[in-house]
Predicted model as a PDB file, atoms N, CA, C, CB and O in Angstrom, pLDDT in the B-factor column:
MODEL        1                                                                  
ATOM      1  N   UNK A   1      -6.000  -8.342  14.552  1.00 53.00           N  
ATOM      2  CA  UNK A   1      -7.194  -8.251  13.736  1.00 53.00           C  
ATOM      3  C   UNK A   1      -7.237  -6.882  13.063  1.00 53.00           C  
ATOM      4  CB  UNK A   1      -8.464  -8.491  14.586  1.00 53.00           C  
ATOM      5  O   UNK A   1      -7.177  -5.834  13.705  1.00 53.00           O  
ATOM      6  N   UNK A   2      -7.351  -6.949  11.656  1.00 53.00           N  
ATOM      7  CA  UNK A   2      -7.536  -5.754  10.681  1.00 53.00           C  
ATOM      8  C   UNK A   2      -8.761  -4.960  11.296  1.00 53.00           C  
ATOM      9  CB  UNK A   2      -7.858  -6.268   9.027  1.00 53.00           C  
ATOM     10  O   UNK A   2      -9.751  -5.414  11.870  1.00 53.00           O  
ATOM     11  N   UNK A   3      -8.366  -3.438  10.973  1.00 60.00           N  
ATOM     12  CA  UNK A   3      -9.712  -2.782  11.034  1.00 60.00           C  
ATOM     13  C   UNK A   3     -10.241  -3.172  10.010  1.00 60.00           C  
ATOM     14  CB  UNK A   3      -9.812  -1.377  11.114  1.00 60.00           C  
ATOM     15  O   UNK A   3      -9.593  -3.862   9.222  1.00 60.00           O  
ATOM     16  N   UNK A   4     -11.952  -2.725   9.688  1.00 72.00           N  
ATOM     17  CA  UNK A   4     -12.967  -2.637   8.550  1.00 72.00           C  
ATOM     18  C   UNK A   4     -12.319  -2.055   7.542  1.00 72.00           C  
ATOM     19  CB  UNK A   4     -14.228  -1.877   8.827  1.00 72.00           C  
ATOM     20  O   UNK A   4     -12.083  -2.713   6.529  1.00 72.00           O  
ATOM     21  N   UNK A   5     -11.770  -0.201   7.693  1.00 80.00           N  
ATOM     22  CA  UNK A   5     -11.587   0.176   6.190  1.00 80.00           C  
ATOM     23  C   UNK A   5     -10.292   0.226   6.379  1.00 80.00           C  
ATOM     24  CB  UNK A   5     -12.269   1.518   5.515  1.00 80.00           C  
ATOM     25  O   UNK A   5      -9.797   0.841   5.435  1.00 80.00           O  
ATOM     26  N   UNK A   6      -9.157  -0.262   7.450  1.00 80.00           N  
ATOM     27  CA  UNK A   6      -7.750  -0.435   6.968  1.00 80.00           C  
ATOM     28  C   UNK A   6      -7.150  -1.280   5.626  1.00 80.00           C  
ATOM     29  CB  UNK A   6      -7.174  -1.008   8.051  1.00 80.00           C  
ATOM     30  O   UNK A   6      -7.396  -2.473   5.444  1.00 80.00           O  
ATOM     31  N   UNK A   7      -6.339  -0.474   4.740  1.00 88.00           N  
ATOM     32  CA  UNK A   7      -5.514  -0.886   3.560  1.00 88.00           C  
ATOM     33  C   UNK A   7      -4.868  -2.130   4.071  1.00 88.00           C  
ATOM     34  CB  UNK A   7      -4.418   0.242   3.058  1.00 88.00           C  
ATOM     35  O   UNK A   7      -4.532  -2.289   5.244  1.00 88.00           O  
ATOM     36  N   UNK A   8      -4.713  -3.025   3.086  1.00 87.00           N  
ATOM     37  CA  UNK A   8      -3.589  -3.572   3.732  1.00 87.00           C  
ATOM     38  C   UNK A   8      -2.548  -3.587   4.093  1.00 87.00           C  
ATOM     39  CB  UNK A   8      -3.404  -4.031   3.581  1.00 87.00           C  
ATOM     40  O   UNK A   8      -1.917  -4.357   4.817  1.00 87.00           O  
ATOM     41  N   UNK A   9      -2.198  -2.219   3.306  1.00 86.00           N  
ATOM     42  CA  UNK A   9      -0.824  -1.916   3.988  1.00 86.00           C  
ATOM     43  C   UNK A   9      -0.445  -1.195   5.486  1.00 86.00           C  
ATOM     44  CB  UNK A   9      -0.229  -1.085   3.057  1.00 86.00           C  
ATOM     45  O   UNK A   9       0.609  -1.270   6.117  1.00 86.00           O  
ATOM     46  N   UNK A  10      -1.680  -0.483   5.807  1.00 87.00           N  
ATOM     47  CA  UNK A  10      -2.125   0.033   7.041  1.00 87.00           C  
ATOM     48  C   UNK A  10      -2.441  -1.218   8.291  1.00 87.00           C  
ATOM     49  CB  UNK A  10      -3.481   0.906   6.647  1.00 87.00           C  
ATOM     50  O   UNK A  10      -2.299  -1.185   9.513  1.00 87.00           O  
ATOM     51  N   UNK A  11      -2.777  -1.961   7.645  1.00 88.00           N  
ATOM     52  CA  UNK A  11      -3.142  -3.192   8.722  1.00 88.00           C  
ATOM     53  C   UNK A  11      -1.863  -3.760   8.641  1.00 88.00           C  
ATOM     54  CB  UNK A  11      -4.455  -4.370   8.339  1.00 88.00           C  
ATOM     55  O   UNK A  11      -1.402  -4.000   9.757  1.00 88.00           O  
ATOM     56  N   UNK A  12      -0.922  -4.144   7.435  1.00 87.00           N  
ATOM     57  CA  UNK A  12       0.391  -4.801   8.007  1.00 87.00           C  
ATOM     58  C   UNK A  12       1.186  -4.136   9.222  1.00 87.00           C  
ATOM     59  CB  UNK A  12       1.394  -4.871   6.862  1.00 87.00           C  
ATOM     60  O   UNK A  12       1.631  -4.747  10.193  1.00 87.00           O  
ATOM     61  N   UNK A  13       1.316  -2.188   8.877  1.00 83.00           N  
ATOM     62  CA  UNK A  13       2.106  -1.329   9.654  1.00 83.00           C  
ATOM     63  C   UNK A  13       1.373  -1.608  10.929  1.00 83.00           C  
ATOM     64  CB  UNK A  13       2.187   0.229   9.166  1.00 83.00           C  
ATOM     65  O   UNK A  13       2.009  -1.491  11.977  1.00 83.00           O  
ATOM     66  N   UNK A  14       0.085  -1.971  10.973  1.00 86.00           N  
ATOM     67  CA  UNK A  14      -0.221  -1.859  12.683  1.00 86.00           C  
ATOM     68  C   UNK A  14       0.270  -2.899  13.013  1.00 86.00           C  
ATOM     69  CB  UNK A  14      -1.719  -1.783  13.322  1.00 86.00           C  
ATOM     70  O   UNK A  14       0.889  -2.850  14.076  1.00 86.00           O  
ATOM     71  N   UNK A  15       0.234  -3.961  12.446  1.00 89.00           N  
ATOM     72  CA  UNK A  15       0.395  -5.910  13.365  1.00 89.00           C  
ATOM     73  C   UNK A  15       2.150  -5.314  13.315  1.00 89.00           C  
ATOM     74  CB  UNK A  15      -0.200  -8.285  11.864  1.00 89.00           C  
ATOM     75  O   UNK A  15       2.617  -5.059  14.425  1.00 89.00           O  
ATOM     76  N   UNK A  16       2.957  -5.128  12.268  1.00 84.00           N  
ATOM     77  CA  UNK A  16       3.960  -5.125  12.494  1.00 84.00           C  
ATOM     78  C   UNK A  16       4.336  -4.100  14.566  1.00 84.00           C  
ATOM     79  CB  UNK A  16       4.459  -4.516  10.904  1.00 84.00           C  
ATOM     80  O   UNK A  16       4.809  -4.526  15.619  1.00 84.00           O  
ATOM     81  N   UNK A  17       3.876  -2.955  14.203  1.00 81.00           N  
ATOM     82  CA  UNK A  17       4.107  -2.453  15.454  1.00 81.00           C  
ATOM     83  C   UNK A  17       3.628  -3.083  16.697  1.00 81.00           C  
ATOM     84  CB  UNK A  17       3.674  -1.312  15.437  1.00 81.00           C  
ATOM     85  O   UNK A  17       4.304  -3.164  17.722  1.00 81.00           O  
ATOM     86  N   UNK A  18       2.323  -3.563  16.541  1.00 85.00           N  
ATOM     87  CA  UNK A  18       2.208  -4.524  17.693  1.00 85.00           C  
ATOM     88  C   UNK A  18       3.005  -5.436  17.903  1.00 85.00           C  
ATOM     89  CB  UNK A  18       1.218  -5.126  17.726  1.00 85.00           C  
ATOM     90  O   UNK A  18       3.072  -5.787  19.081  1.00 85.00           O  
ATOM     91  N   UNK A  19       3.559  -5.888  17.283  1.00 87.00           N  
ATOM     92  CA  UNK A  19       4.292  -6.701  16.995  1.00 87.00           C  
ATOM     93  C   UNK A  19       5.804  -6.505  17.924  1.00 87.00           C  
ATOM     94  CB  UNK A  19       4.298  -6.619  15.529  1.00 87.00           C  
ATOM     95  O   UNK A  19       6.359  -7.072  18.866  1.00 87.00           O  
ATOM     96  N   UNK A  20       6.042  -5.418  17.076  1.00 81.00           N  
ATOM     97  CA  UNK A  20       7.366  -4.797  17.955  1.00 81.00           C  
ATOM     98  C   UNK A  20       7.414  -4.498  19.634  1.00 81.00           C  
ATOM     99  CB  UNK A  20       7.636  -3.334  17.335  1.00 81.00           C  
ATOM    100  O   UNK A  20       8.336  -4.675  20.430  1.00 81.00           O  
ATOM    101  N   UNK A  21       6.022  -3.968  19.839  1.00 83.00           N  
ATOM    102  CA  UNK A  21       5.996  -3.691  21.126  1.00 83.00           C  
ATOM    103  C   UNK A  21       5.748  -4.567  21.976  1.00 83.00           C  
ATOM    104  CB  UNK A  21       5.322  -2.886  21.345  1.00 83.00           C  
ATOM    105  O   UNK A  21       5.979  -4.285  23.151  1.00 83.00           O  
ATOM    106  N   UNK A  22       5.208  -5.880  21.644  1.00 87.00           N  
ATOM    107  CA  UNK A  22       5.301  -6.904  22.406  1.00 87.00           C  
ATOM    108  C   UNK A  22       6.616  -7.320  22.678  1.00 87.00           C  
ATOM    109  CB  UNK A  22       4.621  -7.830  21.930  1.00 87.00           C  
ATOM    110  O   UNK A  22       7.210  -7.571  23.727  1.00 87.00           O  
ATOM    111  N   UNK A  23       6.971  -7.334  21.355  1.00 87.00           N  
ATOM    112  CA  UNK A  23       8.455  -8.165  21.586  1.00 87.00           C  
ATOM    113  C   UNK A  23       9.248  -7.432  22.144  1.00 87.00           C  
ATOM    114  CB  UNK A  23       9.238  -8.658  20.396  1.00 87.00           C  
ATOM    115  O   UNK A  23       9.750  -7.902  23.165  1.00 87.00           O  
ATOM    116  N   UNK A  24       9.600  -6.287  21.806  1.00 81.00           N  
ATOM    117  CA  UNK A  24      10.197  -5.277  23.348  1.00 81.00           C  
ATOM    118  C   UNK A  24       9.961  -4.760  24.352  1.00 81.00           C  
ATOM    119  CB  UNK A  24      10.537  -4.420  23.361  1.00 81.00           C  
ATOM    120  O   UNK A  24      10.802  -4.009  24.847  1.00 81.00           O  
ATOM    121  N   UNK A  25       9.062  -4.932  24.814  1.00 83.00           N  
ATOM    122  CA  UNK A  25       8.407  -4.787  26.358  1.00 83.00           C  
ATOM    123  C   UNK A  25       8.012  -3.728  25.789  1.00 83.00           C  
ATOM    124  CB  UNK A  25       9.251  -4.704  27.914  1.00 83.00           C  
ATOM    125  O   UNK A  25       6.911  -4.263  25.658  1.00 83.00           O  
ATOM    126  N   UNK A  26       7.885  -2.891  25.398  1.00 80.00           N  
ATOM    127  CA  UNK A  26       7.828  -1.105  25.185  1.00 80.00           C  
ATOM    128  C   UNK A  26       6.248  -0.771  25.912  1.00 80.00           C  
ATOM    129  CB  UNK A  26       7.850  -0.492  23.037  1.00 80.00           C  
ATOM    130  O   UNK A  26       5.265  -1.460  25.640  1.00 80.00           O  
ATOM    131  N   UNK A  27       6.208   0.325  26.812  1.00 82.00           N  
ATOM    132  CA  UNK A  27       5.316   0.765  27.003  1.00 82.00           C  
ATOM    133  C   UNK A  27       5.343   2.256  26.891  1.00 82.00           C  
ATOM    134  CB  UNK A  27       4.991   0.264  27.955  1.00 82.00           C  
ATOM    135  O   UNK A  27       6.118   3.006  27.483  1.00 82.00           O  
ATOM    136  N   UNK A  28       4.220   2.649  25.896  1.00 83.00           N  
ATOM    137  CA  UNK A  28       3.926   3.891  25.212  1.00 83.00           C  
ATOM    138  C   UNK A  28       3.348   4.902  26.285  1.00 83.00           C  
ATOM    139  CB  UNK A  28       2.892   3.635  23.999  1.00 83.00           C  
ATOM    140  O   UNK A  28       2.118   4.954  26.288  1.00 83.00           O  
ATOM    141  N   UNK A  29       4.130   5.878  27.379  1.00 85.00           N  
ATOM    142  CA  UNK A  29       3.274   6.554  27.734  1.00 85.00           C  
ATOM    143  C   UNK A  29       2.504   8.111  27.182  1.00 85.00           C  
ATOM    144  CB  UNK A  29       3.744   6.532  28.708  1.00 85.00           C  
ATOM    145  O   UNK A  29       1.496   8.756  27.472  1.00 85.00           O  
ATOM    146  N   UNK A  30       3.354   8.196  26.480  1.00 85.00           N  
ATOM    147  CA  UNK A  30       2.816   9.694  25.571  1.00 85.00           C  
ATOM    148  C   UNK A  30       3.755   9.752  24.119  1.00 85.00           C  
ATOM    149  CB  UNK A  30       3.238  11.465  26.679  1.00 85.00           C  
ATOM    150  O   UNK A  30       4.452   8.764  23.892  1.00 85.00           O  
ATOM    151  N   UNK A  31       3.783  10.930  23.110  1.00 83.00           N  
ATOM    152  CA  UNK A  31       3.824  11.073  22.089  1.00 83.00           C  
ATOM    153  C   UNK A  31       5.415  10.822  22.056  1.00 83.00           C  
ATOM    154  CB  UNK A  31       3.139  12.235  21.666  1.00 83.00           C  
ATOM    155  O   UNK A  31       5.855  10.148  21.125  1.00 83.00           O  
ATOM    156  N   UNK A  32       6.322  11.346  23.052  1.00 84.00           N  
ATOM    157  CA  UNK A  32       7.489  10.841  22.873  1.00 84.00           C  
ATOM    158  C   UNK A  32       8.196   9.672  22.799  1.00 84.00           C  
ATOM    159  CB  UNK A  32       7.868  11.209  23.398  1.00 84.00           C  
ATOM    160  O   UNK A  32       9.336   9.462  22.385  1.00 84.00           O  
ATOM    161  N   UNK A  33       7.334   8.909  23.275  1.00 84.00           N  
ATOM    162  CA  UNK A  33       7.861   7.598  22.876  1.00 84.00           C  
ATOM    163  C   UNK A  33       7.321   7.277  21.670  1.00 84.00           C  
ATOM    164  CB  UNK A  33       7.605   6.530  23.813  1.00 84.00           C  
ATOM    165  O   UNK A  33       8.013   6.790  20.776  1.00 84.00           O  
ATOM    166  N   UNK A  34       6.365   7.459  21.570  1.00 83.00           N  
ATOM    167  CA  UNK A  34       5.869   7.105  19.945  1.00 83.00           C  
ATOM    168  C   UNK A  34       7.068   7.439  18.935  1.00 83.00           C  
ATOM    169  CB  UNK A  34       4.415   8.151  19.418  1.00 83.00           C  
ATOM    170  O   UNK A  34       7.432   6.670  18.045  1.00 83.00           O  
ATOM    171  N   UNK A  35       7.668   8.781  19.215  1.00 86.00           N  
ATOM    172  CA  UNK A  35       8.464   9.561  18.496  1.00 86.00           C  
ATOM    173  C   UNK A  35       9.954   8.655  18.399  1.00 86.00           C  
ATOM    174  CB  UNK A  35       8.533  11.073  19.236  1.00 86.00           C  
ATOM    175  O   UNK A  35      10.622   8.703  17.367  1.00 86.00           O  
ATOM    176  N   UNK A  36      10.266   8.062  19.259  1.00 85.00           N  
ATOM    177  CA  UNK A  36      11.137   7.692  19.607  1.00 85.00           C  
ATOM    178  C   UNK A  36      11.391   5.714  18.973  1.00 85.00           C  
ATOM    179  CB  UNK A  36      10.957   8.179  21.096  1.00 85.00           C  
ATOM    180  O   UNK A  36      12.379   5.142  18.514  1.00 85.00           O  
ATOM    181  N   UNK A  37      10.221   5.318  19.216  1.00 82.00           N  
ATOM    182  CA  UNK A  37       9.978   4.201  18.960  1.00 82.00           C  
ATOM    183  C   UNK A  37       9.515   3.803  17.245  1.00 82.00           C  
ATOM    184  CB  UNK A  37       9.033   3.955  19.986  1.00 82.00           C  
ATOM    185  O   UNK A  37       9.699   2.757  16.621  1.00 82.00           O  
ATOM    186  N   UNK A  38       8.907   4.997  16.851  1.00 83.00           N  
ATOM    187  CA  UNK A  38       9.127   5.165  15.189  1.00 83.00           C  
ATOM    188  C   UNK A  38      10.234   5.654  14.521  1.00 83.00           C  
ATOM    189  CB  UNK A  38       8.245   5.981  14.651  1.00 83.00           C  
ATOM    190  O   UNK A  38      10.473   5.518  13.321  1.00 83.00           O  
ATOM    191  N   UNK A  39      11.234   6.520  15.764  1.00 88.00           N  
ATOM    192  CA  UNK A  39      12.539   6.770  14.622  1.00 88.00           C  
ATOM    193  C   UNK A  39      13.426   5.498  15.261  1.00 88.00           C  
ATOM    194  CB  UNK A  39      13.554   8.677  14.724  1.00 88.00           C  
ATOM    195  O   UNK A  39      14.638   5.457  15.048  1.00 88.00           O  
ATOM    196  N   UNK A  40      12.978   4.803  15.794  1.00 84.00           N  
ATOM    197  CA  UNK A  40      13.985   3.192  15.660  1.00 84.00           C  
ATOM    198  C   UNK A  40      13.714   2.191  14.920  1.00 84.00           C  
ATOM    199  CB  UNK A  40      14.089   2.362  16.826  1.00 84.00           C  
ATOM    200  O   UNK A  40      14.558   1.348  14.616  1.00 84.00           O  
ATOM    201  N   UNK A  41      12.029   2.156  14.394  1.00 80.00           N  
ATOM    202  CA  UNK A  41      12.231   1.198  13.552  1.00 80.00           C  
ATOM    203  C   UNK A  41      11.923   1.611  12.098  1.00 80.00           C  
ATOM    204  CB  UNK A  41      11.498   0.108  13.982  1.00 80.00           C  
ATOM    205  O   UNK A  41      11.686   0.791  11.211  1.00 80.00           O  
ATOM    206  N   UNK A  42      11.943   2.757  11.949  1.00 85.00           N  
ATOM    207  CA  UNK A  42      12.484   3.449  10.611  1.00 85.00           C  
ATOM    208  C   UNK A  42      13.930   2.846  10.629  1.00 85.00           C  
ATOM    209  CB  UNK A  42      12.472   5.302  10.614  1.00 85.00           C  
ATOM    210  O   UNK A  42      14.219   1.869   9.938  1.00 85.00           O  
ATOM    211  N   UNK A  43      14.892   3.523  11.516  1.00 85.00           N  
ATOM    212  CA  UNK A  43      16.453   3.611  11.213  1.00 85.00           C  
ATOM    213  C   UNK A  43      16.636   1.549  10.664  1.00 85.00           C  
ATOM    214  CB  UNK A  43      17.634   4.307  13.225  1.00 85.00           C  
ATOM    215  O   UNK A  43      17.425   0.896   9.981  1.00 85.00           O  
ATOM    216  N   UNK A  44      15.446   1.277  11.435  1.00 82.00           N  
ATOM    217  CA  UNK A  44      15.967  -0.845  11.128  1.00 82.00           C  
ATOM    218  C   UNK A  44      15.238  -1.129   9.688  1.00 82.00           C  
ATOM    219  CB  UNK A  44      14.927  -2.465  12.721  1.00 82.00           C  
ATOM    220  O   UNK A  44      15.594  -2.097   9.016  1.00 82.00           O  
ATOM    221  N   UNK A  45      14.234  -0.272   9.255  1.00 82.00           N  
ATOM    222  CA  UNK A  45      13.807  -0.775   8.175  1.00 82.00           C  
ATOM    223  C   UNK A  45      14.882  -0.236   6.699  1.00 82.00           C  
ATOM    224  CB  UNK A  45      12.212  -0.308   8.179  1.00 82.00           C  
ATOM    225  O   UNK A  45      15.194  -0.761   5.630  1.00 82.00           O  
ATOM    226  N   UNK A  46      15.112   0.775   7.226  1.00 85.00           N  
ATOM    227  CA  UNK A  46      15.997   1.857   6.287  1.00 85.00           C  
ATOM    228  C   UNK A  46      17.564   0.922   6.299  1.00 85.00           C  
ATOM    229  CB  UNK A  46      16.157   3.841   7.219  1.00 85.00           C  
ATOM    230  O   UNK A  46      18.302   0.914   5.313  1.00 85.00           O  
ATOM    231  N   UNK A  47      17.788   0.399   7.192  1.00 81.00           N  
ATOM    232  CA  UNK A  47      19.360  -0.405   7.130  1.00 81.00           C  
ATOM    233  C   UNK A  47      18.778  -1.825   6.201  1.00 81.00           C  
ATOM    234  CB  UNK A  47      20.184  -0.967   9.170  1.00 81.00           C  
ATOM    235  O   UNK A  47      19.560  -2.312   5.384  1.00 81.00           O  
ATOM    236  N   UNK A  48      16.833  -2.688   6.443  1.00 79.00           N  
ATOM    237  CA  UNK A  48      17.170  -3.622   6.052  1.00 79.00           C  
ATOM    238  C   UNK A  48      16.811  -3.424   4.535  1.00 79.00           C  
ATOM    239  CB  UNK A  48      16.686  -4.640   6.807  1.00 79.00           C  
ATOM    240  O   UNK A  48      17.119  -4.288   3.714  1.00 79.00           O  
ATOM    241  N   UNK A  49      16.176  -2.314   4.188  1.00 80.00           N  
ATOM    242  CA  UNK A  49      15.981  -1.325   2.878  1.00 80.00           C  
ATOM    243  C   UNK A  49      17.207  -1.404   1.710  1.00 80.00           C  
ATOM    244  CB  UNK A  49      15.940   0.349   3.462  1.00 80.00           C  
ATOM    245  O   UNK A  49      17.186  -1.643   0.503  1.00 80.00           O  
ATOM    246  N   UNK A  50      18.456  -1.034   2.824  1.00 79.00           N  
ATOM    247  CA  UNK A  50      19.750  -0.170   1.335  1.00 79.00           C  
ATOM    248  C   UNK A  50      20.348  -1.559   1.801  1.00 79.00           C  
ATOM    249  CB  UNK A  50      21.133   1.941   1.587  1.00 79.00           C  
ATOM    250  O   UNK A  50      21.358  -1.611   1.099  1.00 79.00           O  
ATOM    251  N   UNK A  51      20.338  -2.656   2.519  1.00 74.00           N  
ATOM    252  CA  UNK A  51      21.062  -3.785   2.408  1.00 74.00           C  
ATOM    253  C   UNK A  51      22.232  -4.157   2.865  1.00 74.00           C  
ATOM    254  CB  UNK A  51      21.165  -3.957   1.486  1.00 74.00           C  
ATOM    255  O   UNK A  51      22.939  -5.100   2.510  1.00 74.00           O  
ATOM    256  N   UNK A  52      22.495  -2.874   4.170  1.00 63.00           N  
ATOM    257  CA  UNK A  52      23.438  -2.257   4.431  1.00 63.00           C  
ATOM    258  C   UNK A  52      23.201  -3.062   6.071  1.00 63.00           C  
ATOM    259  CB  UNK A  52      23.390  -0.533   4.050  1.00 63.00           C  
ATOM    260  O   UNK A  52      22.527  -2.685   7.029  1.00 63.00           O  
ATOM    261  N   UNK A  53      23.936  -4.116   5.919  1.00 58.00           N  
ATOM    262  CA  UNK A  53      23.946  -5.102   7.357  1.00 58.00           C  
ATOM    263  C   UNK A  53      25.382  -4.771   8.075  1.00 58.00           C  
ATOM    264  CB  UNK A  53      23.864  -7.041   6.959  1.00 58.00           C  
ATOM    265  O   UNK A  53      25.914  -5.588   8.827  1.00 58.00           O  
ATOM    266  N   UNK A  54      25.974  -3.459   7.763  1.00 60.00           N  
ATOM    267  CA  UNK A  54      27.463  -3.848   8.208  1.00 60.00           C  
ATOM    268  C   UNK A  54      27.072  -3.627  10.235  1.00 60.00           C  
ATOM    269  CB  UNK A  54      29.037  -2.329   7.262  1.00 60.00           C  
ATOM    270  O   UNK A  54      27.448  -4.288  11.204  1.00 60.00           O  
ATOM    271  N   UNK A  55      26.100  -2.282  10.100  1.00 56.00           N  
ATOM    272  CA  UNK A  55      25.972  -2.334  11.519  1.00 56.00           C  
ATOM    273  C   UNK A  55      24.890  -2.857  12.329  1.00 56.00           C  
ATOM    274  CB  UNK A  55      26.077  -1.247  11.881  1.00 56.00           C  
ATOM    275  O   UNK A  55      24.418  -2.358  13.350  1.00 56.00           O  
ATOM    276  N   UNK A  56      24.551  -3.963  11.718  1.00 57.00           N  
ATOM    277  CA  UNK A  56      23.238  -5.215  12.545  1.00 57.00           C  
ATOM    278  C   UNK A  56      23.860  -5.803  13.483  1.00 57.00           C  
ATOM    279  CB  UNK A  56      22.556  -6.627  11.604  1.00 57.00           C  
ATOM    280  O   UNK A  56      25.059  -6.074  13.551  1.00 57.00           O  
ATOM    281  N   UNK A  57      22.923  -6.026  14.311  1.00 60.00           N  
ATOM    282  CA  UNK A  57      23.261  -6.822  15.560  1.00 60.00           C  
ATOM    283  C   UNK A  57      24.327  -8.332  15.568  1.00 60.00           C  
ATOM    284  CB  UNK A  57      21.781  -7.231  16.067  1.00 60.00           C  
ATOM    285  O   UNK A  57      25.290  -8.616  16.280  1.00 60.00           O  
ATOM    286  N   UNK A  58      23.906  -8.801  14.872  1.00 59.00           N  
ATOM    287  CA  UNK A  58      24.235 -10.370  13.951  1.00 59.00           C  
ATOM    288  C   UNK A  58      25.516  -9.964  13.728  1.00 59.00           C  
ATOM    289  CB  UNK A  58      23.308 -10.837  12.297  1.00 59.00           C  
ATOM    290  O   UNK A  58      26.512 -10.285  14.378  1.00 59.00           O  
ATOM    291  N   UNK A  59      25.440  -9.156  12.667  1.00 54.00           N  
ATOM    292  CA  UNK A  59      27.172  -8.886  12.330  1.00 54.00           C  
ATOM    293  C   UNK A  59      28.097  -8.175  13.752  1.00 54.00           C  
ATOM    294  CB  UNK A  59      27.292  -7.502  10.798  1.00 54.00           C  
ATOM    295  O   UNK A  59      29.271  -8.489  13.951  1.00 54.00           O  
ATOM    296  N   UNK A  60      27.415  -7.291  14.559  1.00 55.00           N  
ATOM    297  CA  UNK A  60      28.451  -7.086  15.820  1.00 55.00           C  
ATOM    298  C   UNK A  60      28.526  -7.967  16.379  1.00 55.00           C  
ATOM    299  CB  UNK A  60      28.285  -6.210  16.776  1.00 55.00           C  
ATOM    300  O   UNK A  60      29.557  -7.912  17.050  1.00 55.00           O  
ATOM    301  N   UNK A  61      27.782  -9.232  16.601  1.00 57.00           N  
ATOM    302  CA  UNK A  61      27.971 -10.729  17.282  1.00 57.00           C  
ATOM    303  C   UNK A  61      29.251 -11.278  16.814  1.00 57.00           C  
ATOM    304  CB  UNK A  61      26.760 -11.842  16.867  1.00 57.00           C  
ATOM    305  O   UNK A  61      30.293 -11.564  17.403  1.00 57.00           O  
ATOM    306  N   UNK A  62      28.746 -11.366  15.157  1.00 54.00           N  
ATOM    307  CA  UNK A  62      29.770 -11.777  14.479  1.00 54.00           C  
ATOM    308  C   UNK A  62      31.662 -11.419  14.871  1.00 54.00           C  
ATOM    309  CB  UNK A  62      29.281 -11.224  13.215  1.00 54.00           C  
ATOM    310  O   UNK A  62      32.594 -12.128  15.250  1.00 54.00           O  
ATOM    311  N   UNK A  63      31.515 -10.017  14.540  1.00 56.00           N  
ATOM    312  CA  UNK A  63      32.759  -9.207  14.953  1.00 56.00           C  
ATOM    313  C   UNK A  63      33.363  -9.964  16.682  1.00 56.00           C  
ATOM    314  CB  UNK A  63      32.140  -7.231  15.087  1.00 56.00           C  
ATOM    315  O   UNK A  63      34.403 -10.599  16.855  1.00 56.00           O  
ATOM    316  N   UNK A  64      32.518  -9.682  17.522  1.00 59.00           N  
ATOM    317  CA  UNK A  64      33.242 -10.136  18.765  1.00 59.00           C  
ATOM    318  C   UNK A  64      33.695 -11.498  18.989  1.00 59.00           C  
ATOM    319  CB  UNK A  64      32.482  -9.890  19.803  1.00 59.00           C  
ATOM    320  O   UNK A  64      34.669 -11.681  19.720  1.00 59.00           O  
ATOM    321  N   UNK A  65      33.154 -12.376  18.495  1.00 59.00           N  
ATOM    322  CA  UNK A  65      33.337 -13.911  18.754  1.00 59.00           C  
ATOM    323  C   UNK A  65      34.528 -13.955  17.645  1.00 59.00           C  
ATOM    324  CB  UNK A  65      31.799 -15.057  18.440  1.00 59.00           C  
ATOM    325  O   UNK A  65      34.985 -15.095  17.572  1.00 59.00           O  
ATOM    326  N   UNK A  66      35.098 -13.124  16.846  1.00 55.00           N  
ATOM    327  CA  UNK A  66      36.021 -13.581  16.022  1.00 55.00           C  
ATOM    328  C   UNK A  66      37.675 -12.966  16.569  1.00 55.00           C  
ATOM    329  CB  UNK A  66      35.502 -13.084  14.486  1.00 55.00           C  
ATOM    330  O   UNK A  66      38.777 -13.353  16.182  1.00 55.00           O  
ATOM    331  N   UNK A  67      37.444 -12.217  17.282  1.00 55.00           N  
ATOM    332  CA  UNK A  67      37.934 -11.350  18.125  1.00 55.00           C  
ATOM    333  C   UNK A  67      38.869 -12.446  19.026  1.00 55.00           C  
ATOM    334  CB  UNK A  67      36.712 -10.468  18.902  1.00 55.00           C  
ATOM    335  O   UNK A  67      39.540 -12.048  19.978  1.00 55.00           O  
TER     336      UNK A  67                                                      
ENDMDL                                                                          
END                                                                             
């Protein structure tokens, strides 16, 4: 649920992170994980950004089963 005066782009960035942290168990106990947990899904937005899938999960799947 959106805050009152959240943007929408502010309300997507929150559901998205909730989002994330459900789906990875993650539990936030202080600022370092915050720190830590925003420079990981920077580094995933920034790979799905420049289009640059060579080092995604999918494609290292890919790589081993061909192996």
């Amino acid at each position: 649920m959106a805050r009152k005066k959240d943007s929408p782009q502010k309300a997507a960035l929150r559901e998205m992170m909730g989002n994330y942290l459900k789906e990875n168990n993650v539990k936030v106990k202080d600022g370092t994980d915050v720190h830590s947990i925003m420079r990981d899904m920077m580094s995933i937005i920034l790979v799905l950004a420049s289009g640059d899938f060579r080092h995604s999960e999918s494609d290292k799947k890919r790589q081993s089963q061909s192996i």
